[in-house]
N, C-alpha and C positions, 0 to 999 in steps of 0.2 A: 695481334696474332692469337687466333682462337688455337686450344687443344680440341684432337679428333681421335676420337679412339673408331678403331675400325677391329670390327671381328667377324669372320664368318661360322658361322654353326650350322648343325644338324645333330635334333635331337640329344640338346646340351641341357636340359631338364636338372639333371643331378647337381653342375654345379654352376650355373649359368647367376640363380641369384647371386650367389658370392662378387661372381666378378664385376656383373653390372652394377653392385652396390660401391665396389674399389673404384670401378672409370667412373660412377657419378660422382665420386667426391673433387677429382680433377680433371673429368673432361667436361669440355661446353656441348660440345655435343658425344654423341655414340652413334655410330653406323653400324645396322649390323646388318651382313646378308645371309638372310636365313635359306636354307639348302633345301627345303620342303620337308621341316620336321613333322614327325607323328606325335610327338608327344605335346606337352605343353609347351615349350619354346618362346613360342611366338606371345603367348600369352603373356608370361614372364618379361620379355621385352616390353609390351604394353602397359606394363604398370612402372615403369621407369622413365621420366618424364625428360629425360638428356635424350631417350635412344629414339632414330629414326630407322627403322625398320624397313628394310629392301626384302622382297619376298618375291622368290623363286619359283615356280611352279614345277623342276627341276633338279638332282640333285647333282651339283656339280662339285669337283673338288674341290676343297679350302683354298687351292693357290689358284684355282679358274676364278673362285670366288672374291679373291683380291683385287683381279682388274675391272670388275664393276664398282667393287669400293674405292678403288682410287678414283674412277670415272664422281663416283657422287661426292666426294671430300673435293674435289673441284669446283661445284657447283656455288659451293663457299668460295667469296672474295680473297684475295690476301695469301700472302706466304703462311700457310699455317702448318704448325707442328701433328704428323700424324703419326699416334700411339698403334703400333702396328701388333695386336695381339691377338692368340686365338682363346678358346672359352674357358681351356684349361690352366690359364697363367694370368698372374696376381702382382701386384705392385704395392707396396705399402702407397696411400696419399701422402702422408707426411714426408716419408722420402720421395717423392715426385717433386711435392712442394718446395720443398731444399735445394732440390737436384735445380731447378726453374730459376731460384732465386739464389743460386751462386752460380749459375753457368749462363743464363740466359743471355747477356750479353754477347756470349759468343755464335748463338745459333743463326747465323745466317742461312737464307735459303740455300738448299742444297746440303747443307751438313745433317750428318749422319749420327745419330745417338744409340751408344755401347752401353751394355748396362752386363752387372755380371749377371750371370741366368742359373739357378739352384734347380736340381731335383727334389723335391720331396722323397720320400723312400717309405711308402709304407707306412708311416704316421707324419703330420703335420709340423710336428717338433724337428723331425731331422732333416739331412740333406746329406745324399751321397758325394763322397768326400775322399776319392781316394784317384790311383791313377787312369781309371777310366774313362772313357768318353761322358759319361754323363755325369764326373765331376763338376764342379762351378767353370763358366768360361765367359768366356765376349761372347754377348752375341749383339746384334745390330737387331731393336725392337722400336726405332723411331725414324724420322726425316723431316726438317723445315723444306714442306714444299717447296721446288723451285716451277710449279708448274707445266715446266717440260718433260723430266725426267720418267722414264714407263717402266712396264714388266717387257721380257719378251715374249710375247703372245703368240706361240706356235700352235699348232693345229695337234701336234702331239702332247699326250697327255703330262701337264706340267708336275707330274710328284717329286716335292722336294726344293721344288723352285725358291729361291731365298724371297724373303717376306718382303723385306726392303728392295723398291726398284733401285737399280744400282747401274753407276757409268764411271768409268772412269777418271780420276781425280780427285774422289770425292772427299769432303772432307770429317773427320770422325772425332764425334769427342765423345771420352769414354770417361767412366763413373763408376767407382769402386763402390760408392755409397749407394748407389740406385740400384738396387737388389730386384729380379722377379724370379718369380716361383712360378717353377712348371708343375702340377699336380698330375699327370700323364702317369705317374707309379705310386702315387697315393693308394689307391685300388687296385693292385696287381693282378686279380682275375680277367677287371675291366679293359687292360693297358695289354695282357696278350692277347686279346679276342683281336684287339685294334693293329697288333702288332701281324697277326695271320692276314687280316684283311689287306692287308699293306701287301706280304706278299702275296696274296691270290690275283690281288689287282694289278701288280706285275707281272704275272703267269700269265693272265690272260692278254696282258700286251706287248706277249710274246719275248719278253725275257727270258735267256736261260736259267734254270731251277738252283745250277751249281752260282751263281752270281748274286738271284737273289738269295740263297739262303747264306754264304758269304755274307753278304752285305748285312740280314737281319740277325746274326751268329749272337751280336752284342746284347740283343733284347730277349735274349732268354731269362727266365727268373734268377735271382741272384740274392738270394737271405741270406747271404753271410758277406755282401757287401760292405765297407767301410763306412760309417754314418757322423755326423758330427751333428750337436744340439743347433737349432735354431736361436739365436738371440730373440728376445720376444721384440726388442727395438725394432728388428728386420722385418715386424709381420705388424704394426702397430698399425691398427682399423682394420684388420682381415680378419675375414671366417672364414669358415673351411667346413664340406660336408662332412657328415660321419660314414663309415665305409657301408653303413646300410642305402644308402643314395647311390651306389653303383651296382646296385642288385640285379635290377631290372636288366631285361636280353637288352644289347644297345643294337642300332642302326647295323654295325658291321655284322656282327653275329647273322642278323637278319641277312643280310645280302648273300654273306659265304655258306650257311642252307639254303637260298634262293639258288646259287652259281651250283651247289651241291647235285641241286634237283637236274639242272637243266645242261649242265655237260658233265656230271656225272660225277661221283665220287673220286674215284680210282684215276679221274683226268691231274688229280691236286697230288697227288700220293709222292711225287718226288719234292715237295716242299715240307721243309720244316715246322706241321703246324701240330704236329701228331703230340705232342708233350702236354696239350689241352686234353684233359679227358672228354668236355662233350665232345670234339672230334673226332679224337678217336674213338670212342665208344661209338660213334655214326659209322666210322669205315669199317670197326669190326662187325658191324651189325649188318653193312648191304654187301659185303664181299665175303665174311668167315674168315678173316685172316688180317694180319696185323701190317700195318703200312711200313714199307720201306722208302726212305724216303731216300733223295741224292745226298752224299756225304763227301763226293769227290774234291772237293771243295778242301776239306780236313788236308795236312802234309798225314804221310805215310809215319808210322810208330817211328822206324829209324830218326827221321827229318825232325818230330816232333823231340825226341831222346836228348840228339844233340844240341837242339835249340836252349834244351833244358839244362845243360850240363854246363853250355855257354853262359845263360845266366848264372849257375853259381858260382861258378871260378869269377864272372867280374864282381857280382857280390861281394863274396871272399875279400877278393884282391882290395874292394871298396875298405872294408873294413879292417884290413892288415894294414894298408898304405893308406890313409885318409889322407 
């Protein structure tokens, strides 16, 4: 059973060595499908003697981008185990290694591998750690091919589509000790550019504004988030860029003053993207006025009052009656 690690990118320059340095120590091979980067990328991939290199003329999404990679992790004989990551998330080798050599046994094809998944926050030592969504959780970042199993491949645009093709019955081993790191908030300037293009790219496929901005409410900056230290055990053989590597405008940035130019400022003004200054400082400069964006989404002060009052009477109650 070979390992495959598979990742799609575009214009992943800033931390791309890191990670192909992590999958060369435990994958036999690296797939990667590059999205038609500008910057260096491709090159980066070329000096990594694991990674085969799929190259786009096209930028498609990272989850369009996974059904070509499962298409080439096929071409490979055998039930093999595929490392299902994108450019920004990290696995120690050592704990890969572990993880191999006390579970392997049970990987038959088709079973599913859980690993818990860390945010970084802002520096490489920590990890947000409190009740929010992007506390530590399961997430499914593996599969022993069974050769049948696919994505659903709709004609509509897949964002969000889970990594792992997935059917019914399947079966999951999960692993406390196999830790990866998503860096996605290492760079927080980087992470809201990425996080606006998210919704614009719903705007324009016609979602409504109160929905997406709902659904992206959670990715607003958050410096007073809960943080807990990294163990250095959990990152043993990893680097990590320094925040000067996410300087550069990225790919998204680039597209959302392209979408700017060509349907207009004021078409975006009901989404939540205005809390970036270069945005905003774009819309107050081609319109003279400050974006209102859709908030309807928000419950009414009443609604939100009582939600509040409700948590502290069970608080309370938590703490009077344990």
């Amino acid at each position: 059973m070979k390992t495959i690690g598979l990742l799609p990118v575009r214009n992943e320059a800033w931390i791309l060595p890191h990670t192909l340095a992590s999958l060369s120590e435990f994958c036999d091979v690296i797939l990667v499908n590059d999205q038609n980067s500008e910057d260096s990328t491709r090159d980066i991939c070329r000096g990594f003697s694991r990674v085969q290199l799929l190259e786009s003329s096209r930028a498609d999404v990272c989850e369009t981008a996974r059904w070509a990679l499962l298409d080439a992790a096929r071409d490979f004989e055998g039930s093999n185990l595929l490392w299902w990551v994108d450019a920004d998330e990290m696995v120690s080798p050592a704990l890969f290694q572990s993880f191999l050599d006390r579970e392997g046994h049970r990987l038959a094809p088709g079973t599913v591998i859980a690993s818990m998944f860390y945010h970084l926050w802002g520096q490489s030592g920590r990890f947000r750690d409190d009740g929010s969504l992007y506390a530590p959780h399961w997430k499914s970042v593996g599969i022993v091919d069974d050769r049948s199993t696919d994505f659903e491949r709709t004609s509509t645009l897949p964002l969000h589509q889970p990594r792992i093709p997935e059917h019914e019955g399947q079966v999951t081993v999960r692993s406390e000790d196999l830790r990866v790191f998503h860096l996605q908030w290492l760079i927080s300037d980087r992470n809201q550019m990425k996080q606006a293009w998210y919704r614009c790219r719903e705007w324009l496929d016609g979602r409504s504004s109160a929905a997406i901005n709902s659904r992206y409410s959670i990715t607003f900056p958050a410096p007073r988030a809960r943080t807990s230290a990294v163990p250095p055990e959990w990152v043993a053989g990893l680097t990590f860029p320094d925040e000067a590597a996410g300087a550069k405008i990225s790919w998204q940035e680039r597209d959302i003053l392209e979408w700017f130019d060509s349907r207009g400022v004021e078409f975006f003004e009901p989404l939540e993207i205005w809390h970036i200054p270069k945005l905003a400082q774009m819309f107050r400069h081609r319109t003279g006025r400050r974006p209102k964006p859709d908030r309807s989404y928000i419950p009414p002060l009443s609604h939100r009052a009582r939600h509040f009052a409700r948590r502290v009477v069970r608080g309370t109650r938590r703490r009077l009656f344990p």
